[in-house]
C-alpha positions as CSV (number, residue, x, y, z in Angstrom):
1,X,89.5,36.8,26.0
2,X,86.8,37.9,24.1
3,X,83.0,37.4,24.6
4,X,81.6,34.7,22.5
5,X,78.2,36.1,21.4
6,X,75.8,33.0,20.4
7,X,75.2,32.6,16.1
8,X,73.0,35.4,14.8
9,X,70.5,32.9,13.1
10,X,70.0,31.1,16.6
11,X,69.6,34.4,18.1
12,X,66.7,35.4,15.5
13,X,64.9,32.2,15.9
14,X,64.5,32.1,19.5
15,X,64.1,33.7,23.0
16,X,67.3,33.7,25.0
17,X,69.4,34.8,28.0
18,X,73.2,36.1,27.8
19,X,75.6,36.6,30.3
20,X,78.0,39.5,29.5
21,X,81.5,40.3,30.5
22,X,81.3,43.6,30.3
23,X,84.5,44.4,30.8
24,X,85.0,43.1,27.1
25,X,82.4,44.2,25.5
26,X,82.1,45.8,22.7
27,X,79.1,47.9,22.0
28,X,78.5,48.1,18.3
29,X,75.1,49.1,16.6
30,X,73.5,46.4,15.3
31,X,72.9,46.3,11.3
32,X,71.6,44.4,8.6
33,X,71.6,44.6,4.9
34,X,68.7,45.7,2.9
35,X,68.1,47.2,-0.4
36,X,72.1,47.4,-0.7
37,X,72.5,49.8,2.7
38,X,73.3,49.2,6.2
39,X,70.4,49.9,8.2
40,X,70.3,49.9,11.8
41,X,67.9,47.5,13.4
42,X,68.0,48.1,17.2
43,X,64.2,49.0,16.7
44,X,63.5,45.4,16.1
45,X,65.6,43.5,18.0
46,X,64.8,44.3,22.1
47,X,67.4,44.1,24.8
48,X,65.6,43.5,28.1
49,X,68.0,44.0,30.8
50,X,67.7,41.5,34.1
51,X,69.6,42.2,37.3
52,X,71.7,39.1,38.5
53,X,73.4,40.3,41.1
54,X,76.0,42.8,41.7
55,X,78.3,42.2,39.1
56,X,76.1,41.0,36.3
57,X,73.2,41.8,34.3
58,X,71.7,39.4,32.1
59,X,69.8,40.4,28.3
60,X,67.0,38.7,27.0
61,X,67.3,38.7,23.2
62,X,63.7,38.4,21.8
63,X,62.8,37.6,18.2
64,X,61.7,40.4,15.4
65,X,63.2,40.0,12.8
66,X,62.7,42.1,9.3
67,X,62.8,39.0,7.6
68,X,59.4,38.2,5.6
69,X,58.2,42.0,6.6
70,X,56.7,44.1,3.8
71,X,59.9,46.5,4.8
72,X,62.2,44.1,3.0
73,X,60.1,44.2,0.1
74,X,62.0,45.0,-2.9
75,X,61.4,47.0,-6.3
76,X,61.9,44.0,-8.5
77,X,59.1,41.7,-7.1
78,X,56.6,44.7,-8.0
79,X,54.9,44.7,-11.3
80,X,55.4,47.9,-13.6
81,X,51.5,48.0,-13.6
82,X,51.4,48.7,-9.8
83,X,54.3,50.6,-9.7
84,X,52.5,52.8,-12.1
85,X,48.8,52.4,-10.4
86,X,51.0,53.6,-6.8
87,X,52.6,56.8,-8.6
88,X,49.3,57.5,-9.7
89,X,47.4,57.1,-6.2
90,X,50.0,59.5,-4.9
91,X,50.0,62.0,-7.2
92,X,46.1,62.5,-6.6
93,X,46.2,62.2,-2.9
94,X,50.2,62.1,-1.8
95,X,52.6,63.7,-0.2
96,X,56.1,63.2,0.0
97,X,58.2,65.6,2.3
98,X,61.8,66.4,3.8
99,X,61.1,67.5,7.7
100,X,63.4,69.5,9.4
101,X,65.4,66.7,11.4
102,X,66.1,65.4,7.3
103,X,63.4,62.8,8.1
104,X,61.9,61.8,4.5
105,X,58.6,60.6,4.7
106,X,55.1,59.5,2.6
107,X,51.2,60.7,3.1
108,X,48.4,59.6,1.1
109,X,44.8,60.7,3.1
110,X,42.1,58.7,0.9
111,X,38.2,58.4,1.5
112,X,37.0,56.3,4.5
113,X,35.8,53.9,1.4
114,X,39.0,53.7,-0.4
115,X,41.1,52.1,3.0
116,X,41.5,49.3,0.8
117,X,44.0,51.7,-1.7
118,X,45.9,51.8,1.2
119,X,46.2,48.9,3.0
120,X,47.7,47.7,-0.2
121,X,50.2,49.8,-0.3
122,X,50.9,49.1,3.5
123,X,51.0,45.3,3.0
124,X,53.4,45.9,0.2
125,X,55.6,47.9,1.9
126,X,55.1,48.6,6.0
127,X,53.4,52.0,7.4
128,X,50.3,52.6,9.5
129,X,46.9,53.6,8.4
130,X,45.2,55.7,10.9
131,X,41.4,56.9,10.6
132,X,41.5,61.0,10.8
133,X,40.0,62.3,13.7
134,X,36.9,64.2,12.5
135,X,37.0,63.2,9.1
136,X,35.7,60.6,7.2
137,X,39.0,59.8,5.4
138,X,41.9,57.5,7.0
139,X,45.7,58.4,6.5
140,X,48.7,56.4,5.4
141,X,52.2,57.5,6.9
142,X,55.4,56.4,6.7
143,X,59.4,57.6,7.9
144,X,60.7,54.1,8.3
145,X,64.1,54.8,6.0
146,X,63.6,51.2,4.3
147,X,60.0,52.1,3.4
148,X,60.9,55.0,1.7
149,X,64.0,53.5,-0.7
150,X,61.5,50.7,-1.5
151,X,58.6,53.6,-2.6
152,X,60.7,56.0,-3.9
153,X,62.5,53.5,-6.2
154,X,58.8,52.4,-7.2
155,X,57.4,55.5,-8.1
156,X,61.0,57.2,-9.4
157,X,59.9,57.5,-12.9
158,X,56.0,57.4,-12.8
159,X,55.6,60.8,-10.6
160,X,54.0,63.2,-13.1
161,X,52.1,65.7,-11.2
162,X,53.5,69.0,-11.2
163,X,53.3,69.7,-7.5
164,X,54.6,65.9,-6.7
165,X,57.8,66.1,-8.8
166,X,59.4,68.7,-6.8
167,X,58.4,67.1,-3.2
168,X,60.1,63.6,-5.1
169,X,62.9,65.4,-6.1
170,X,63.7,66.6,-2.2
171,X,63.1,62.6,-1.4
172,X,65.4,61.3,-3.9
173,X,68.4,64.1,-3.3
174,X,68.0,63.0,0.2
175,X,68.1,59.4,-0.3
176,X,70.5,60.0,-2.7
177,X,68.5,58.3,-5.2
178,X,69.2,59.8,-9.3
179,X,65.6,61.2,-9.9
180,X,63.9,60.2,-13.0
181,X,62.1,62.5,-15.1
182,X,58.2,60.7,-15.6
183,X,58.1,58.3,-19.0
184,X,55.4,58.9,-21.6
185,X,52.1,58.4,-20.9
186,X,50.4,56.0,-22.6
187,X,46.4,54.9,-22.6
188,X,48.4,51.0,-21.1
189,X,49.3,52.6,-18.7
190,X,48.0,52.3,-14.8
191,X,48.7,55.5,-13.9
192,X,45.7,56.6,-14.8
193,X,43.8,54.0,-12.4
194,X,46.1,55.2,-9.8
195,X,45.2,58.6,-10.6
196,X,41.6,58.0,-11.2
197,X,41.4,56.1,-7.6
198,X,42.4,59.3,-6.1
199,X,40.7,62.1,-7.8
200,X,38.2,60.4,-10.2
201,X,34.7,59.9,-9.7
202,X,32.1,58.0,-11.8
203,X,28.2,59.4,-10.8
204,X,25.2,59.9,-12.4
205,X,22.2,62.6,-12.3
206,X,18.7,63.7,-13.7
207,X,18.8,66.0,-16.4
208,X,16.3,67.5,-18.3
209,X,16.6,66.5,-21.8
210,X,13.5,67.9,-23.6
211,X,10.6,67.8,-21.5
212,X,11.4,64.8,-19.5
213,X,14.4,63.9,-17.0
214,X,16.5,61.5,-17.6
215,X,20.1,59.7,-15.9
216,X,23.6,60.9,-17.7
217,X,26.3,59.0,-16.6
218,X,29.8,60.8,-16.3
219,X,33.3,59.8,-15.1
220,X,34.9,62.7,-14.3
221,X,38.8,63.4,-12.9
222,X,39.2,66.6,-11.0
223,X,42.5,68.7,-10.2
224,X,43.9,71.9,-9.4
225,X,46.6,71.9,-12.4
226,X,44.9,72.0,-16.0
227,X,48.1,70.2,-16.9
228,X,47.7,67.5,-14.4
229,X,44.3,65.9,-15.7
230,X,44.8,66.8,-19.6
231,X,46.7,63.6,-19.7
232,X,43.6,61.9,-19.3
233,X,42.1,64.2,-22.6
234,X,45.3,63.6,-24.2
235,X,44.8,59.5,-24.1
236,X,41.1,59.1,-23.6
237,X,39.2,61.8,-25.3
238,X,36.8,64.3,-23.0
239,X,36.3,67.3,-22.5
240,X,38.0,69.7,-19.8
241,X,36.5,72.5,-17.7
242,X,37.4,75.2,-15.2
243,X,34.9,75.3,-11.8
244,X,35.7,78.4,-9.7
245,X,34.2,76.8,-7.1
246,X,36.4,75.7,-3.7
247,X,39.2,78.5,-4.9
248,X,39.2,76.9,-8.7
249,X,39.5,73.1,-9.8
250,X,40.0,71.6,-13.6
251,X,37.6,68.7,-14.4
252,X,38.0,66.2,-17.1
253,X,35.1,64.0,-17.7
254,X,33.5,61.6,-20.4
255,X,29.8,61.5,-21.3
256,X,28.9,59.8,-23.9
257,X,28.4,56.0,-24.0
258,X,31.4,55.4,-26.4
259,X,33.5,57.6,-24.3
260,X,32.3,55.9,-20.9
261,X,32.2,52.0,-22.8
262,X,35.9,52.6,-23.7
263,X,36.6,54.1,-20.1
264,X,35.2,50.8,-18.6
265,X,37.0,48.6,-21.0
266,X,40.1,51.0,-19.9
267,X,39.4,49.8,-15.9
268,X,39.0,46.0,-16.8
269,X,42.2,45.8,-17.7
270,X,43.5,48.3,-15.5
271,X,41.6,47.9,-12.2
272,X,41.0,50.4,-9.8
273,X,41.7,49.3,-6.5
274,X,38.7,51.5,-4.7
275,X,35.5,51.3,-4.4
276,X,35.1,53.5,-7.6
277,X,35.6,49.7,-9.3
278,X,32.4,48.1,-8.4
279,X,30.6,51.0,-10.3
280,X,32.5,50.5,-12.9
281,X,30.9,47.3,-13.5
282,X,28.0,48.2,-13.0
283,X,28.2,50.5,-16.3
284,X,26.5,48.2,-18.6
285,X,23.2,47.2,-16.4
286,X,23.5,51.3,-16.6
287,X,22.9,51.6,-20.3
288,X,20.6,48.6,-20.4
289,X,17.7,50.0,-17.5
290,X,18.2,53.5,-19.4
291,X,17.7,52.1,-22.4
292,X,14.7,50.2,-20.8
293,X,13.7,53.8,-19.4
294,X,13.2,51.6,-16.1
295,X,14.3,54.6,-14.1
296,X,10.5,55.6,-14.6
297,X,8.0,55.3,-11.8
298,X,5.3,53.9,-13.7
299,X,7.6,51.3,-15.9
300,X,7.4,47.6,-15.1
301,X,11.3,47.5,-14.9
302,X,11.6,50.0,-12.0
303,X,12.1,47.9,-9.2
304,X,15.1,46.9,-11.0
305,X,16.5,50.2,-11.4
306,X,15.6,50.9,-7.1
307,X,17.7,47.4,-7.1
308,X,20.6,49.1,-9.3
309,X,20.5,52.3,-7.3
310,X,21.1,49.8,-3.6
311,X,24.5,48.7,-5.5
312,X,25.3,51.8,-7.0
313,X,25.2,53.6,-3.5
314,X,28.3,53.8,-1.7
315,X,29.5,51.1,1.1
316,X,27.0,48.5,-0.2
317,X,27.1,45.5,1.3
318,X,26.2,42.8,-1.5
């Protein structure tokens, strides 16, 4: 005789107590089919064993299921747009990695103020977000095997940056996933919000022009590789530049109001998802208190431009 186990579904939907023969039992790993593998799922389902006496032992089979988690998310419910805006977001600040036990795994370490980037991505997919210890930043991290098909199927395609493509390439030969060389950028593309969310910045500064000081406005994208933010020249316009500064970095940056205007009409349509976004609309009050010259102690308009500088500053609440 062999032990009738009770119907999976009625297992998954409620708390419950076996009795097992054990001298019949079979002891095979429990699976389930996602994203077209078998993937082991003992994590999720807990076996709490309860002595009953000499010759029994009873399991209590409690519900937790994958069903409804972000880790059965698949690629085809997400939007090309935020598969691009992702790629981008890790190719600023990811990193994807093979570790020694042939673990693959995910890494993106944003700005205290940019948690929202990555709770995103962690209600999308599954992970943890933890805040770094001594650091203003927090961490997303994932290993979870599922996870990583659903992200690396997203991004396969999209990675551009030259230091990202080899780590994806490791991730996909592991997964045995056929890696995609990046498609063409173009200026529809939300890679470049991704991107920007990362390693962009949008800020303003006194400068002298003539004899008086004035606000410039700038949006700027900053990398190691010169190669990594001329995609932004190539599509937007700009100008790049070399700091030696911190061991060397490549900046790309608009200044001029067209530049900035088209930049902002760029991000309307394209929306950062950090707090980068709220300055970006707050580009046209910008031009119209400069214009005004209300950034001017003496000029009936300043309290206006103190009020613009409260919302401009980072972590405001309005």
């Amino acid at each position: 005789l062999f032990f009738n186990w009770p119907d999976h579904s009625y297992i998954e939907n409620c708390d419950m107590n076996c009795a097992i023969c054990w001298n019949h039992f079979l002891s095979i790993p429990t699976t389930r089919f996602v994203s077209g593998f078998l993937t082991p799922v003992s994590n999720k389902v807990g076996m709490e064993m309860q002595p009953a006496g000499n010759q029994r032992r009873f399991y209590t089979i409690r519900k937790n299921s994958l069903v409804g988690t972000p880790e059965t998310t698949r690629v085809a419910t997400l939007s090309p747009s935020f598969c691009e805006w992702l790629a981008g977001v890790i190719d600023g600040d990811g990193f994807l990695y093979v570790n020694k036990e042939n673990y693959v795994g995910l890494e993106i370490t944003m700005d205290r103020y940019d948690e929202p980037c990555l709770t995103t991505i962690k209600t999308k997919f599954g992970g943890s977000i933890k805040l770094r210890s001594g650091s203003n930043s927090y961490r997303y991290r994932t290993q979870s095997h599922i996870v990583m098909l659903n992200l690396t199927n997203a991004i396969n395609g999209h990675i551009r940056n030259s230091v990202r493509i080899p780590q994806l390439k490791a991730v996909c030969n592991q997964l045995h996933i056929h890696f995609k060389d990046p498609i063409p950028l173009t200026r529809n593309s939300s890679w470049f919000a991704g991107f920007f969310d990362a390693d962009g910045t949008i800020t303003y500064s006194m400068k002298l022009n003539g004899k008086r000081m004035m606000p410039q406005l700038s949006i700027r994208v900053v990398n190691k590789a010169k190669k990594d933010v001329q995609f932004f020249q190539d599509a937007f316009g700009g100008s790049l530049f070399y700091d030696k500064g911190q061991n060397g970095y490549w900046h790309w940056s608009v200044q001029s109001r067209d530049d900035i205007l088209s930049m902002v009409d760029y991000f309307k349509i394209h929306q950062p998802r950090s707090h980068k976004f709220k300055r970006i609309l707050l580009v046209h009050d910008y031009f119209i208190l400069r214009d005004l010259e209300a950034y001017e102690v003496n000029n009936p308009q300043y309290n206006a431009w103190r009020n613009f500088e409260r919302k401009w500053a980072y972590g405001e609440k309005e």
